[in-house]
C-alpha distance (Angstrom), angle and dihedral (degrees) to the residues before:
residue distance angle dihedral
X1 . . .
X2 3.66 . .
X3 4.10 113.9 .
X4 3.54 115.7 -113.0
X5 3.56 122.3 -120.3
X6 4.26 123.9 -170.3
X7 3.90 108.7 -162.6
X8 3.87 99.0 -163.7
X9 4.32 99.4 -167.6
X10 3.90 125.3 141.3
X11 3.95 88.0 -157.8
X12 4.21 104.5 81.8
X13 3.48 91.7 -162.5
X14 3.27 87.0 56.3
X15 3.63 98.9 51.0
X16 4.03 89.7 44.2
X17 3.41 89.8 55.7
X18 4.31 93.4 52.8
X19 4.12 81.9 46.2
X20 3.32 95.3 50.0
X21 3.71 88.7 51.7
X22 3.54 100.7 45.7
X23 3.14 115.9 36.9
X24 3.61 100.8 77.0
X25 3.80 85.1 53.9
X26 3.98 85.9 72.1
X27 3.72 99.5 -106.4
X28 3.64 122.9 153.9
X29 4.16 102.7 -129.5
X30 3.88 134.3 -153.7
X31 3.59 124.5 165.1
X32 3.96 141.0 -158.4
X33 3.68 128.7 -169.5
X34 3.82 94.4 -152.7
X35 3.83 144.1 40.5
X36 4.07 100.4 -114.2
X37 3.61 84.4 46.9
X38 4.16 103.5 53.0
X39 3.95 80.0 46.6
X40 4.01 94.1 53.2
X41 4.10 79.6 41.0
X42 3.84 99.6 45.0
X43 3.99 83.5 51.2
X44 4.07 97.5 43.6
X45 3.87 92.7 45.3
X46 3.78 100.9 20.7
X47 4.18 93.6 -147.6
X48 3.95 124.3 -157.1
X49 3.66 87.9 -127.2
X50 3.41 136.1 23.3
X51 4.07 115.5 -155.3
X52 3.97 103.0 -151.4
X53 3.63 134.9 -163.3
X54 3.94 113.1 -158.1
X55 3.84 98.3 -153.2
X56 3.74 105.6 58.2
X57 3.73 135.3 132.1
X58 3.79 122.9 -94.6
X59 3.58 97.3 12.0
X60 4.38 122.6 14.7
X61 3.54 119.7 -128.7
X62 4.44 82.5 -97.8
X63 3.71 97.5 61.5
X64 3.74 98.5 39.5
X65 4.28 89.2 53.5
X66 4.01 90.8 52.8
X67 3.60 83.4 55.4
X68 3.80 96.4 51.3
X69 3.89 92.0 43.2
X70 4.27 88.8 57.3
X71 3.47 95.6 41.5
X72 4.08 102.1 97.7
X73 4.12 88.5 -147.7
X74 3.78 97.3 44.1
X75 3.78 109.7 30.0
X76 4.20 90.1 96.1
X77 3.93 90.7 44.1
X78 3.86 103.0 114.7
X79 3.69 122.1 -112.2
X80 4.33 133.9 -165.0
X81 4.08 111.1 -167.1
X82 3.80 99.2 -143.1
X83 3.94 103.7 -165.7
X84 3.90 141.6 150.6
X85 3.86 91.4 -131.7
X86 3.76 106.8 111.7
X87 3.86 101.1 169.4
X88 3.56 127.3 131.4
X89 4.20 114.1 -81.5
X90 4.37 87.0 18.5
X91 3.65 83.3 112.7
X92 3.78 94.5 50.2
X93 3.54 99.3 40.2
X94 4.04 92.1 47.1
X95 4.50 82.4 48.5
X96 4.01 88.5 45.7
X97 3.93 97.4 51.9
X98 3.92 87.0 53.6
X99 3.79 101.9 -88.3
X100 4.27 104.1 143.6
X101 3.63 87.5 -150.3
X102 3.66 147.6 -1.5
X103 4.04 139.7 -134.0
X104 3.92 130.2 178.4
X105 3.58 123.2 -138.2
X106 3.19 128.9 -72.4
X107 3.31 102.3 56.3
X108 4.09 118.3 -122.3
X109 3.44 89.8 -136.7
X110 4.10 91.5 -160.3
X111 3.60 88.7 59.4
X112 4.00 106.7 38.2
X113 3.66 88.7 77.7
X114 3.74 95.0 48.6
X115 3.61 87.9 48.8
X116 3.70 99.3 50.1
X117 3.61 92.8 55.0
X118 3.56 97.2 56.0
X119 3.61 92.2 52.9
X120 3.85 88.7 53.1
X121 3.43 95.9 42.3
X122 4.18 92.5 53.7
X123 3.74 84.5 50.2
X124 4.24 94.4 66.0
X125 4.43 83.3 42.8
């Protein structure tokens, strides 16, 4: 069965782009455009990674991961924070809020794939 992935980005170029690179890796894709709804999504579909931007309307990227990590169904679910900050300690304050790993904006698309695969495969470890 193919692992589910929920790409929760208000940008859709942004989430065209993540489609557009993995899909042909096999992944079964949902998308929301908004914090409260990847949470209603990651609880409806329960994904095995959820692709996260931090700056988003309705809930950011922070508030919807603190969720996830108290929910008692969801708090193992992998998560990436996909963000344009690129300041010292982002990475480390994405990691500390429960993030398992981190990515700035844009994209390298030759090593997003990579990237999401080792996530996944530390989640069945």
């Amino acid at each position: 069965m193919a692992e589910k992935i929920l790409v929760v980005e208000d940008n859709e170029q942004n989430r065209i782009l993540m489609r557009q690179i993995l899909t042909p890796h096999g992944y079964d894709m949902f998308e929301a455009t908004d914090g409260l709804m990847g949470l209603k999504m990651a609880r409806a579909h329960r994904p095995d990674l959820i692709i996260m931007d931090i700056q988003m309307p309705v809930m950011n990227g922070f508030m919807v991961i603190r969720e996830l990590r108290n929910d008692p169904e969801l708090r193992k679910t992998k998560a990436i924070a996909v963000t344009s900050f690129a300041m010292k300690g982002d990475r480390e304050k994405a990691l500390q809020a429960g993030f398992d790993e981190y990515i700035t904006k844009p994209v390298d698309t030759r090593i997003f794939p990579e990237l999401v695969r080792q996530v996944l495969d530390r989640a069945q470890t």
